[in-house]
Structure formats: C-alpha cells, structure tokens
C-alpha positions as CSV (number, residue, x, y, z in Angstrom):
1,X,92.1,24.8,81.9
2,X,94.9,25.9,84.4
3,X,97.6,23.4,83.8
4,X,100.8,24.9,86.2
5,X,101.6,28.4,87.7
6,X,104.3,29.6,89.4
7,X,105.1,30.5,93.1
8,X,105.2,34.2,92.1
9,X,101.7,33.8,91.0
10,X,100.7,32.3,94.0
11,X,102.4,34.9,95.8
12,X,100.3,37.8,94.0
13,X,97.1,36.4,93.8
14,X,97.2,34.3,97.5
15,X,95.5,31.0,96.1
16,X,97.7,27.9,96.1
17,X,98.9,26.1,93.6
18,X,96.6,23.3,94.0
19,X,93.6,25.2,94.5
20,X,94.0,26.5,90.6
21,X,96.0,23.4,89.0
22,X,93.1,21.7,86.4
23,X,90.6,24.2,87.1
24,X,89.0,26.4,84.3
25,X,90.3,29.9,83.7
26,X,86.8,30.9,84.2
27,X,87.6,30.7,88.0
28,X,89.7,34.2,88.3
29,X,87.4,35.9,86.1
30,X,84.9,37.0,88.9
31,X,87.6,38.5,90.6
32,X,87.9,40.9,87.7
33,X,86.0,44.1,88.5
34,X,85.5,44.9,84.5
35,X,83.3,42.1,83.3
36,X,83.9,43.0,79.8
37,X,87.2,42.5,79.8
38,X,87.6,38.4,79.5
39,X,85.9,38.7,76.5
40,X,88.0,41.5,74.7
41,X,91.1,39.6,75.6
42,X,89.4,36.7,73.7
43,X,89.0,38.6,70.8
44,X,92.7,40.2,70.9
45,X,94.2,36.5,71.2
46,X,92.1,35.1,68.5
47,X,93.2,37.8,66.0
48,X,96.7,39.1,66.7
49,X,97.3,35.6,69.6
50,X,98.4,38.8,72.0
51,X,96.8,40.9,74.6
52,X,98.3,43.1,77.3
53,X,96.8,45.4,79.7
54,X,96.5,46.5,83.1
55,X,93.7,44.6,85.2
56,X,92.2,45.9,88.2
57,X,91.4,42.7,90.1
58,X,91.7,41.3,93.5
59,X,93.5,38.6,95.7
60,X,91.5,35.6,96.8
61,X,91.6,37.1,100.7
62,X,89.6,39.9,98.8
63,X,92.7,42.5,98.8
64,X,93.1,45.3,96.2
65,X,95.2,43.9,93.0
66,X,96.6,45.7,90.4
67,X,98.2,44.0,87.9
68,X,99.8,44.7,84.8
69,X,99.3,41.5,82.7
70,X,100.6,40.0,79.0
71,X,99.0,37.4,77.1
72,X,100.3,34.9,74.6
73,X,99.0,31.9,72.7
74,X,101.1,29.0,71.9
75,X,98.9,27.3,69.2
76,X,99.5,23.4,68.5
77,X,99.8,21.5,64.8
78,X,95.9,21.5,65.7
79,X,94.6,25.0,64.7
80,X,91.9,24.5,67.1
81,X,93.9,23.4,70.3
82,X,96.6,25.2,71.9
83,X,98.5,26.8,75.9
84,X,98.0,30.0,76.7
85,X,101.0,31.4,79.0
86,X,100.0,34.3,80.9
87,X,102.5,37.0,82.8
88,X,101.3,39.0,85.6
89,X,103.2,42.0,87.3
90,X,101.9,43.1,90.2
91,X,101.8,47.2,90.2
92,X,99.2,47.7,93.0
93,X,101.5,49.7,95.7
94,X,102.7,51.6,92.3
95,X,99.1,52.8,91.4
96,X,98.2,53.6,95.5
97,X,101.4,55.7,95.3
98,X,100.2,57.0,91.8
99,X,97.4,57.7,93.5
100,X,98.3,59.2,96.6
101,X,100.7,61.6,94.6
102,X,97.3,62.7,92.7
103,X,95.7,63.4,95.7
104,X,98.4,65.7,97.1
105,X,98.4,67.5,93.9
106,X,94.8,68.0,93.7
107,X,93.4,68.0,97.6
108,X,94.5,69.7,100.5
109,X,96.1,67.7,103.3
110,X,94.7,69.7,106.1
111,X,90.5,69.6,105.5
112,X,90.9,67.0,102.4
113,X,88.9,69.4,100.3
114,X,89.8,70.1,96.7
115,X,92.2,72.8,96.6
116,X,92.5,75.6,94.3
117,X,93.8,73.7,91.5
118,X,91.2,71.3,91.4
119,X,88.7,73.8,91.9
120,X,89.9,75.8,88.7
121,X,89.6,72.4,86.8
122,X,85.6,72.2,87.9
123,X,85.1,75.7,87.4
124,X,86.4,75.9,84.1
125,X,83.9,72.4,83.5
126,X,80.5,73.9,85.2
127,X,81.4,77.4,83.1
128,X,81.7,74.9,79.9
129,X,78.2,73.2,80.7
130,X,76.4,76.9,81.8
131,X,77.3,78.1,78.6
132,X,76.1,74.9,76.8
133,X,72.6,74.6,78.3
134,X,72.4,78.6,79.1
135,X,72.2,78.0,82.8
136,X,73.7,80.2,85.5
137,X,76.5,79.8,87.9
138,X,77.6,81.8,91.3
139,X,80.8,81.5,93.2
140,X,81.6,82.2,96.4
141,X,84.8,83.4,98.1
142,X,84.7,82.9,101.8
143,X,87.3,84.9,104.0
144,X,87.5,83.3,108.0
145,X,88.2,86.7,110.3
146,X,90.9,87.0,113.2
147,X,92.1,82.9,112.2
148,X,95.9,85.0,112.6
149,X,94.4,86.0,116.3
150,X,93.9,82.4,117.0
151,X,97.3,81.0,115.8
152,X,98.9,83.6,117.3
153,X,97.5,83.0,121.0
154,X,96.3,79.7,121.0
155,X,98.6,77.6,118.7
156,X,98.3,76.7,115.3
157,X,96.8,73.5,115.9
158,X,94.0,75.4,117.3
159,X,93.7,77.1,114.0
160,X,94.2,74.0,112.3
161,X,91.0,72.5,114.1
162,X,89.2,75.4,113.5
163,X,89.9,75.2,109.8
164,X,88.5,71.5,109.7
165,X,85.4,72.2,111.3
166,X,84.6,75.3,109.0
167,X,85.3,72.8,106.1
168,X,82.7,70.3,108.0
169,X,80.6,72.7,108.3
170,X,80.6,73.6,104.7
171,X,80.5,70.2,103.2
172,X,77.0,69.3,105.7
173,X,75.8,72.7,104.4
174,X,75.8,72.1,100.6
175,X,74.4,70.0,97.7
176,X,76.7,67.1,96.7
177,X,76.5,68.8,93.1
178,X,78.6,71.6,94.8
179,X,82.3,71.9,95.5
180,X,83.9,73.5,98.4
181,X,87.5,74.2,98.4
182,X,90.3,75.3,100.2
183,X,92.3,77.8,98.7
184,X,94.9,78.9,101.2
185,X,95.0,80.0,104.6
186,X,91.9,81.1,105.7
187,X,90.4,81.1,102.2
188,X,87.8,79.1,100.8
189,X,85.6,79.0,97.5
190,X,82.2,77.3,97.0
191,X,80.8,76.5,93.3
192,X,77.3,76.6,93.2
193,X,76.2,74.9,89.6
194,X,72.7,76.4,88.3
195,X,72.7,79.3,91.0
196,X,71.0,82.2,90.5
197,X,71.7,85.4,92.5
198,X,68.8,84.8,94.8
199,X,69.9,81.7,95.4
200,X,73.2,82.5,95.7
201,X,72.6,84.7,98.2
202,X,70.1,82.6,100.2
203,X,73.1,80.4,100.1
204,X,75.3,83.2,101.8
205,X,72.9,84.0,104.5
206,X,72.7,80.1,105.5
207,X,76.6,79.8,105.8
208,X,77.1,83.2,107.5
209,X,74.2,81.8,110.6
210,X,76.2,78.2,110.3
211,X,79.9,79.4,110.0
212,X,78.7,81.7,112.9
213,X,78.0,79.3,115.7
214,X,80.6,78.7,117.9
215,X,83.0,75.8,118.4
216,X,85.4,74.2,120.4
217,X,88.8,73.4,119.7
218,X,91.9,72.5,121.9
219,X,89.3,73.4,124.7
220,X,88.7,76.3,123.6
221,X,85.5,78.1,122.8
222,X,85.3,79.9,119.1
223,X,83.4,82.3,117.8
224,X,84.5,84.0,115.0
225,X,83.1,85.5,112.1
226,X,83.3,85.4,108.2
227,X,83.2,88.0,105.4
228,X,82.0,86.2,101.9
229,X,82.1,87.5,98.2
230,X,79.6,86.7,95.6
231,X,80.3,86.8,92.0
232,X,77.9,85.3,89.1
233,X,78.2,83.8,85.7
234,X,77.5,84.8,83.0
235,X,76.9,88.6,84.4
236,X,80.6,89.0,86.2
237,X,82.7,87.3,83.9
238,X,83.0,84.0,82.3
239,X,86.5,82.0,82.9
240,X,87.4,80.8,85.9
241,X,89.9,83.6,87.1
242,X,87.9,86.2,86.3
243,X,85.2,84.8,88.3
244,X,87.9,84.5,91.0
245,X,89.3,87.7,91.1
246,X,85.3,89.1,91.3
247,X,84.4,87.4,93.9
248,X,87.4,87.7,96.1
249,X,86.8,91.7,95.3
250,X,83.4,91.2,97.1
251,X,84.6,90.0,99.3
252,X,87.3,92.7,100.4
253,X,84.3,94.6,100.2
254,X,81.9,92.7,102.2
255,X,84.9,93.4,104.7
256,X,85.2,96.6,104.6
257,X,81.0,97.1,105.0
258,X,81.9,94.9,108.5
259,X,82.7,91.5,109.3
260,X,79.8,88.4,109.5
261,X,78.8,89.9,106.4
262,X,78.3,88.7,102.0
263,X,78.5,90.8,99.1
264,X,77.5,90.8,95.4
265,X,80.4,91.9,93.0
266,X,79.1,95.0,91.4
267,X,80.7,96.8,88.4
268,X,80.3,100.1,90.6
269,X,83.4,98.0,92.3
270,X,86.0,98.9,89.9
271,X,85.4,102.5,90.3
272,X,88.0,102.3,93.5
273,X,91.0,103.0,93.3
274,X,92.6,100.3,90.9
275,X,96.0,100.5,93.5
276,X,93.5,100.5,96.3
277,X,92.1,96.8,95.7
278,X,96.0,95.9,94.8
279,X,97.4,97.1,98.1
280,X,94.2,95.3,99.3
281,X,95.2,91.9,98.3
282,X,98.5,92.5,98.4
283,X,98.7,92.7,102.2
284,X,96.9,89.9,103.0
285,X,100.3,88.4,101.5
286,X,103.0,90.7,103.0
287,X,104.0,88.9,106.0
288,X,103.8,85.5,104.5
289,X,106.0,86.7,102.0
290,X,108.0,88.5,104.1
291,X,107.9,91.8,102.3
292,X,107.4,93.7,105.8
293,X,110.1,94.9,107.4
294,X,110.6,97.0,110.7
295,X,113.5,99.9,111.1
296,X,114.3,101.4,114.2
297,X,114.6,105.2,115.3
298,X,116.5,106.2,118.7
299,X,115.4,107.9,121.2
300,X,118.0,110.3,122.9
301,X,118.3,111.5,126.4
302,X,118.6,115.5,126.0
303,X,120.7,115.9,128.6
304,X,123.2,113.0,128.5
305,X,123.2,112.0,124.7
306,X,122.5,108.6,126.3
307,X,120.1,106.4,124.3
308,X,116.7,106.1,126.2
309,X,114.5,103.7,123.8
310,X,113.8,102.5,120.5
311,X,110.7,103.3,118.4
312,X,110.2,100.8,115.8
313,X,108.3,101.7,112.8
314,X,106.9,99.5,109.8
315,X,107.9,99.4,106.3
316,X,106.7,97.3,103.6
317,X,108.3,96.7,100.4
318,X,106.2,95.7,97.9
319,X,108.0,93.6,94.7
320,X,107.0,95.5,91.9
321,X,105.0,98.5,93.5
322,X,108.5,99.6,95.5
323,X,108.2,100.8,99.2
324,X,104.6,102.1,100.1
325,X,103.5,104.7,103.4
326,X,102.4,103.2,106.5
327,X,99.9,105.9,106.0
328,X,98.4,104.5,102.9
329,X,98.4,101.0,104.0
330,X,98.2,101.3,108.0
331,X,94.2,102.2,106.9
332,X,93.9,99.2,104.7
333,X,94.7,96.8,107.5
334,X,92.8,98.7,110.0
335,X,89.4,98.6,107.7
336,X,90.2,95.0,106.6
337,X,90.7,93.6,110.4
338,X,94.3,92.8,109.3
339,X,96.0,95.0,111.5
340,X,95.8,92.0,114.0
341,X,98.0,89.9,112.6
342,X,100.1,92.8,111.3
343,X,100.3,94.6,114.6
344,X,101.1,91.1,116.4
345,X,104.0,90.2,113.7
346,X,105.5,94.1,114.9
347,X,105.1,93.5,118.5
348,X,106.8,90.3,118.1
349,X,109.4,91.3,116.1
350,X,110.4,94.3,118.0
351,X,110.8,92.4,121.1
352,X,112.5,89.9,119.8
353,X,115.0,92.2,118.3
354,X,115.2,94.3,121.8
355,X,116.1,91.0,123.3
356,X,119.0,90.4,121.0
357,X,120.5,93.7,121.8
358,X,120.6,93.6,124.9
359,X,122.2,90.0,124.7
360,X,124.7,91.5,122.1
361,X,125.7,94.0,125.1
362,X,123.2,97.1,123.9
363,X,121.9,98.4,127.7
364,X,118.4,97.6,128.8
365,X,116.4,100.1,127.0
366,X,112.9,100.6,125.7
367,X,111.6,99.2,122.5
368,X,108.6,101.5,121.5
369,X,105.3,100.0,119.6
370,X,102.7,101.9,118.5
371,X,99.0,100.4,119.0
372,X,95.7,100.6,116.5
373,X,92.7,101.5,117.9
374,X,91.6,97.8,116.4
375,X,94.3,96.3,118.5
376,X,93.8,98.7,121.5
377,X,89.8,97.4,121.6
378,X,90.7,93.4,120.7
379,X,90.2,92.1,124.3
380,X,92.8,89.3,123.9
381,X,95.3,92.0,123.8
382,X,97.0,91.5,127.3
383,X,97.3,88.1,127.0
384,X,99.1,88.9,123.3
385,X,101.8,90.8,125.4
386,X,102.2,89.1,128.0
387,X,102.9,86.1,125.2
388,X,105.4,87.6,123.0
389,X,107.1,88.6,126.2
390,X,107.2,85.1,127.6
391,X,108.1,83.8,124.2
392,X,111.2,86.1,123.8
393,X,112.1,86.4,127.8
394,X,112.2,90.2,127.8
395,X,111.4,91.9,130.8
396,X,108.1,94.1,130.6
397,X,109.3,97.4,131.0
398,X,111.2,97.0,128.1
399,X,108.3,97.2,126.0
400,X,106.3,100.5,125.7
401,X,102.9,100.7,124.0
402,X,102.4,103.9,122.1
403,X,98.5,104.4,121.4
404,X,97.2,107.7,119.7
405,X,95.2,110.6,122.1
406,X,92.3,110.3,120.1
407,X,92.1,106.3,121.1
408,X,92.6,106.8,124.7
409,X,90.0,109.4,124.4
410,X,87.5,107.4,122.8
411,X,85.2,105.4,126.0
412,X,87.6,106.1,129.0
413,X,85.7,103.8,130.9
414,X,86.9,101.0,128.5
415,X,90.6,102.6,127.5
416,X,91.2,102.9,131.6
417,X,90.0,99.4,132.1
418,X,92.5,98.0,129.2
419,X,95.6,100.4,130.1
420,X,95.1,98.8,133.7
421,X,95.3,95.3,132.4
422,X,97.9,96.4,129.9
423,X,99.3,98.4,133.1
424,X,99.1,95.3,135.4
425,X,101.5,93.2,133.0
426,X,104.9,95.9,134.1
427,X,104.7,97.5,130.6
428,X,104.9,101.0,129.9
429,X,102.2,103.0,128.5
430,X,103.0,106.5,126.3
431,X,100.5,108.7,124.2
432,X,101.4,109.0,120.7
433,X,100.7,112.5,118.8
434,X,99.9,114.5,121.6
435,X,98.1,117.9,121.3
436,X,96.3,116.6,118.4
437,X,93.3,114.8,119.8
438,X,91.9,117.2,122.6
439,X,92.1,114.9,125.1
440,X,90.7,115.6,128.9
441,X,93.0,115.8,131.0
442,X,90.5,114.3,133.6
443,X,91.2,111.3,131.9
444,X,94.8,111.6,131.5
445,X,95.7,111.9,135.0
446,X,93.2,108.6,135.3
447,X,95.2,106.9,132.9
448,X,98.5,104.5,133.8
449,X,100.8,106.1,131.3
450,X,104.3,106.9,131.6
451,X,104.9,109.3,128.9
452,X,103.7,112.3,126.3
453,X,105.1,112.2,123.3
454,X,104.8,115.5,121.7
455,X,103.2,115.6,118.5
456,X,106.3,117.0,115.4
457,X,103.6,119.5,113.8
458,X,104.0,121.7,117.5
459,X,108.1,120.7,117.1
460,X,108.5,121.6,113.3
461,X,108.0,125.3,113.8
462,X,108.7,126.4,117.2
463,X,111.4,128.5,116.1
464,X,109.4,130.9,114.2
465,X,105.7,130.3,115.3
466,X,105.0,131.6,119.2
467,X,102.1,129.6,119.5
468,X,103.6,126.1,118.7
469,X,106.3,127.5,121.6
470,X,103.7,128.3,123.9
471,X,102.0,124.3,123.3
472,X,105.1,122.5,123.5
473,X,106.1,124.6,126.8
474,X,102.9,124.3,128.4
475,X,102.5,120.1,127.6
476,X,106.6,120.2,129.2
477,X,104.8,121.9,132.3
478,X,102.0,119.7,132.7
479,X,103.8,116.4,131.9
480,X,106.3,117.4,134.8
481,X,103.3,118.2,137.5
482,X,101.8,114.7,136.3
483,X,105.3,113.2,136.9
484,X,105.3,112.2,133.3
485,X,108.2,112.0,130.7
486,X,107.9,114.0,127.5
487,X,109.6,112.9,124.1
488,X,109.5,115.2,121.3
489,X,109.1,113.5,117.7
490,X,110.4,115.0,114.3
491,X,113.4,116.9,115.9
492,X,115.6,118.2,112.7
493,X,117.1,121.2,113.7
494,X,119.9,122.4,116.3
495,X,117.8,125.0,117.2
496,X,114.8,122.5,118.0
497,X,116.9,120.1,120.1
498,X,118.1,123.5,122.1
499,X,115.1,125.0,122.7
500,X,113.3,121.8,124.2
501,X,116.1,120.9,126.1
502,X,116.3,124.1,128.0
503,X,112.5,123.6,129.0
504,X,112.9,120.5,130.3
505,X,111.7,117.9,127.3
506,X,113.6,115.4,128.7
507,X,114.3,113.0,125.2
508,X,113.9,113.6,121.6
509,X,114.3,111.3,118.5
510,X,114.0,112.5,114.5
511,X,116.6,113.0,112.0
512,X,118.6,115.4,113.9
513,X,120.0,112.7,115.6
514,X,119.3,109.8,113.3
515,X,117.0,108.4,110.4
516,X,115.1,105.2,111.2
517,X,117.5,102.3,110.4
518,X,117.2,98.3,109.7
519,X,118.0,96.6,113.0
520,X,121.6,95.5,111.2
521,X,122.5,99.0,112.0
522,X,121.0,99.7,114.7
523,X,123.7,98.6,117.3
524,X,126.5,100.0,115.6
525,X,124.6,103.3,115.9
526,X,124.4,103.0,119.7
527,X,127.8,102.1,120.0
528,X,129.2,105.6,118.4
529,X,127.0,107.9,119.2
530,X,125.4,107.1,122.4
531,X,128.4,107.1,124.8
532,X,127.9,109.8,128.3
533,X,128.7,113.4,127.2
534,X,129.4,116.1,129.3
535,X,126.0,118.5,129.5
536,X,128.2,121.0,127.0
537,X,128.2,118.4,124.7
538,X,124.4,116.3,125.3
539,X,123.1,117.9,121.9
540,X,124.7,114.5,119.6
541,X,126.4,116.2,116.5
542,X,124.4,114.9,113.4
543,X,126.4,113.1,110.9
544,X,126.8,114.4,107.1
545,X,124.7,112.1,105.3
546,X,122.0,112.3,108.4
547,X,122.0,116.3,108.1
548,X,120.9,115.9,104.0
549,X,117.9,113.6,104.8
C-alpha cells in the first residue's frame, strides 16, 4: 500500500498525491509496458532487499516515461512486515536525445533512409544468415543521372525534393524484408535478401520503369534517368565491401553501356584497366573534394603585346595518383555523363574569376571555355550561361565558348539552332582545333561564331613543313573574308610568333609567351608583360624559366 510520495513524484508521474496515498502498488504497474518486470523486482527485493533498473513506463496523461528507478526494503522487528521506499529519476528527454543522436548516426536526415553505415551493419547480417541457410543475396547500387544538372539550375532544394521522391519511390517499390539506403549524393543501395539473379534483375527492370516516370518538384517537371549495378552473393564476393565495390563497378558500367540502364557485375569487369575504374570513381569525388583546379593561359594581341583573353584549362590533382591529363580523364566524364557537372563547375569558376580581375583593375577581357559535345547537345545549356553570368554579374561578351569543329559539324541543323540561342545571350562563340575536323564551310559561314582558332599541329612545324604554311595562311585568308578573328594555339617559337604575325593571325597564346598559370598569378602576369609596345617590339620577350618549359 502507497503510504506518502513526494511532490517530485507527482511531478514525474502527473497523478496527485491523493489519488495514490492508501492505494495498492499494484495501481502503477499497468503503466509498465514490461509486464514481467513487477515480478523480477519482487524476487530481487526478497533475496538481496534491492533492485534498480531503468523502467520504460508512462505518465497517467498517457505521456512517454523513462525512468531510472532504485528499490529498497526497510524490513520491521516482524520478518514478514516491512516499507518499501522507492526513488525514481526521470531520464526520458535523456533517452529521446539518446535516441535522436542514434538516429543521426545511423539514418540520413534528408530521405530518413538508412545510410551507409547502417546499411553495412544489415549487409554484413543477411551475408551471415545466406551463408547459414545457403541462400542467396543480390545488391543493388543505384546511380540518379544529371541530379548535378538540377542543382545547378534549379536550386538544390529542387534536388533535394527529387532525392525524396526517388527514396519514396523505392521504399513503395520493395518488400519490407528489404532495405534501401542512401549512401551519398545521388547514391543509393538496395539489399535484396534471398534474391537470385533473375530476380534480381526483374527487380532492376521494375525500378528502372518506376524511377523513370517523371515528377514534379519546386514546379518543376522531372524526368531523369538512372544507371543501376547488380552484384550477387555468394558468386561476387562475400563481405559487405566487396559486394559494394562490385556492384558500384556495374554500375559505372551500366553507365558507360547508356543511361536508364542495369548491369550484372561480371568477372570479365576486372579485365579494364585497373587505373581506368580508379579514375572512374575517383571523379565522381573530385569537385566535392576540391581536387580540380583551373589555370589560365593568355591570349596575346600580335600586334600590340596587349592581352586579348584568357583560356582557362582544367587540372585535377588527384591525392595519391599526382596530377592526371585532361585527356585521359576529359573521356571518363564525357562516357560517364559527368562532364555536366564538371563542365558547369569550369564555366562557373572561370567567370567568376574573370569578374574578380576586372574588379582588381585587369581590363575587360575574354575568359575562354571550351565546351563537350555532351554539354554542347544538353538543351538546358543557355539557360546554364545565362545563370553563371547573372550569378557572377559579368557581362556576356566576356565569356567565349570554345567548341571542337567536329561538334559543330556534327547535325548543323541542331549546332546552328544552339549557337543562335547560345548567340542570342551576347556571348562569343570560337571553334576550337580548327583544320582538324573537315568542316563545311557552308556551315561555317551559317554559324554565329566570332573566331578560328588554329589547331598547334599546323603551328608546330610551319617553319620547316610548306604544307602546314600553306594551311595556316589559307585559314588567315578565309577567317579575314568571313570577318573572323584567328588565334593560333601552341606558339613556342620566335620564329612561329613572326611568321603568323606577318600574315595577319591577329592573336596567339602558348609557351612562347606564357605557360598556363593558377589564377594567383595570373594578374601579376598581366601587369608586366601586357603593357602597349610599339609594333617593333609587339613580339613579348619570353622569360627564362618560360623559354625551358
């Protein structure tokens, strides 16, 4: 029987003092959710007269309760009589926090699926229980396409909403025995317990069609597309990073075959090029990391030594594999749709940096970017520029647009229509590598372009080779009838830089007159070597160090 309890009890539990004074103890005891546990405390007091223990409970207004509790008996000179006192601490808003904490360690805050820390944890259980009752188990690695393209022109809440209904979408897709996680980014994984490859991949054809349909966000319409991996236990591997690694290989692949597309991992697989599938799924991390960098060449007015534009060029820097060619990775984007994001971050960069030189006294000048042919045929493209422009308040003809001869050549209808968008916004437009893509020149003079840049395997040797003389003269010629300006790239030589400047190349840029350099030094560059010459003295004399590069 209750005989007294304190206002602090009263205050935990919400009953009144003389709703519990002289009624039986048996009165709280519904309100504990374990029913076993009034009678282990019996047995606890009658042996040792102590129990202590944390009680999950509930207030009498029906409110969670958590309370740590202590036990003591008080026996009297009669064995069989005795007072029980009983301390209560309440630790509720210490187990939600507890809790809470858990959850942000093991959930993502974004679609509140597990993440992939969580997800290892199942993994490694559903491997434990294959191998136990010989069953099999497939994993899926789901990759969302162009989610950079969204953030990067719509907002990041509209990526944000997209991500939550592909994680929607997944959930109302699967068995509850499954588990869908959010890895990252644009990454998630699926567990499918007891899968076999069939049904593995009847599961990939069903998310492919449902992940496929479009959706609206921010009022917006969405329709993108999703490249998924497939990797199976036992026949792939057998712990849980293993199977990881597998199927996000797949999935590169499954990329590479075309996007809205699944793959199995295959042994055949690991016949690529080991530093091929590292430079793979090391670029997906570049930006984020910030391991890309751009560096800036000049472009030089023959005539005047007067600075005429900037080209900016990418590097990446890779932690342990040191720097690495935009050659060798510039294909990797392009075949894994990441030249999007890549080729925004440039074009945002650049004009950002334009814009600071100019407001750190540099004169308004060019900054050159070149274009993919993935970028040139994305249709959001104008509405890209015309953004970072807006974002970084630098006029349009600032910014030129370098795309490659054999892009504009490829459906002229198409290329014309975009250049006249691209043309519309006040940017410039230049073809990259000229003389190397056999381009019509029915379509050039079509074509909204403001200059030729001529190609550095016709500039390398037109001081011994007539014909490479003969091709840079003749594209001087016809870039002058077509009112165009000509640039000549990989200039090394005095001799070079004479000879195109006495035909009328009106600009040149290579290491005759400088190396590309980080922006830092950039503007201290202009500075010294780009002040008016007289025409005796246009050709800019090449520093020491830039002569031995």
């Amino acid at each position: 029987m209750i005989l007294s309890v304190n206002p602090a009890f009263c205050e935990i539990t919400a009953f009144q003092a003389e709703e519990l004074q002289g009624q039986s103890i048996q009165l709280l005891a519904p309100l504990i959710h374990d029913a076993s546990l009034p009678e282990a405390m019996r047995e606890d007091l009658s042996s040792s007269g102590h129990w202590q223990g944390e009680v999950i409970s509930m207030r009498r207004n029906g409110a969670p309760l958590t309370a740590w509790v202590s036990l003591s008996l008080r026996r009297d000179t009669d064995p069989r009589s005795g007072h029980l006192i009983a301390i209560v601490h309440d630790v509720t808003s210490v187990r939600q926090v507890e809790q809470k904490l858990l959850r942000r360690d093991h959930f993502d805050g974004l679609t509140d699926l597990p993440n992939r820390q969580l997800l290892v944890d199942r993994l490694s259980q559903a491997l434990a229980q294959a191998r136990r009752h010989q069953q099999p188990l497939a994993l899926l690695f789901l990759d969302v396409n162009q989610l950079r393209h969204v953030n990067d022109n719509f907002g990041h809440t509209a990526g944000d909403g997209i991500l939550r209904e592909v994680a929607q979408r997944l959930r109302q897709s699967l068995r509850e025995v499954d588990t869908v996680a959010r890895l990252g980014g644009d990454e998630f994984a699926v567990l499918l317990p007891g899968a076999t490859a069939e049904g593995a991949g009847q599961v990939a054809d069903k998310l492919i069609e449902r992940l496929a349909q479009p959706c609206r966000v921010e009022g917006h319409e969405f329709s993108l597309t999703f490249s998924i991996g497939v990797a199976l236990s036992p026949d792939d591997a057998e712990t849980p990073e293993a199977l990881l690694r597998c199927a996000d290989t797949a999935m590169y692949r499954a990329k590479l075959e075309g996007r809205g597309r699944w793959c199995f991992y295959s042994a055949d697989m690991l016949n690529r090029s080991a530093r091929q599938l590292q430079l793979e799924a090391a670029l997906r991390r570049a930006e984020e990391r910030e391991e890309l960098a751009l560096v800036y060449q000049p472009q030089v007015c023959l005539q005047s030594g007067r600075l005429v534009g900037m080209e900016a060029l990418i590097r990446w820097k890779h932690p342990e594999l040191g720097m690495i060619s935009p050659a060798e990775f510039i294909p990797l984007a392009e075949s894994s749709g990441q030249i999007l994001s890549i080729g925004a971050w440039v074009m945002r960069t650049a004009v950002r940096q334009m814009k600071q030189w100019i407001d750190a006294g540099l004169p308004s000048n060019v900054v050159a970017v070149n274009l993919s042919a993935v970028q040139f045929r994305d249709p959001g493209l104008p509405e890209l520029v015309q953004k970072v422009l807006d974002d970084a308040g630098l006029p349009p003809s600032c910014l030129e647009l370098e795309l490659t001869e054999s892009v504009a050549a490829h459906n002229p209808a198409e290329a014309g229509q975009m250049m006249d968008r691209l043309h519309a916004l006040g940017v410039r437009l230049s073809i990259d590598d000229f003389g190397t893509g056999f381009s019509s020149l029915s379509h050039l003079k079509r074509f909204p372009i403001h200059t030729l840049k001529i190609d550095q395997s016709f500039v390398r040797d037109i001081g011994t080779d007539p014909d490479d003389r003969a091709i840079v003269q003749a594209i001087i010629q016809m870039a002058r009838a077509l009112r165009l300006t000509t640039i000549a790239e990989g200039v090394e030589t005095d001799e070079q830089a004479a000879f195109l400047q006495s035909h009328g190349c009106e600009a040149a840029q290579g290491y005759r007159f400088c190396k590309p350099m980080p922006p830092e030094d950039t503007l201290a560059w202009v500075q010294s070597h780009t002040r008016p010459n007289s025409a005796s003295r246009a050709l800019l004399a090449p520093t020491a160090a830039q002569a031995g590069v």
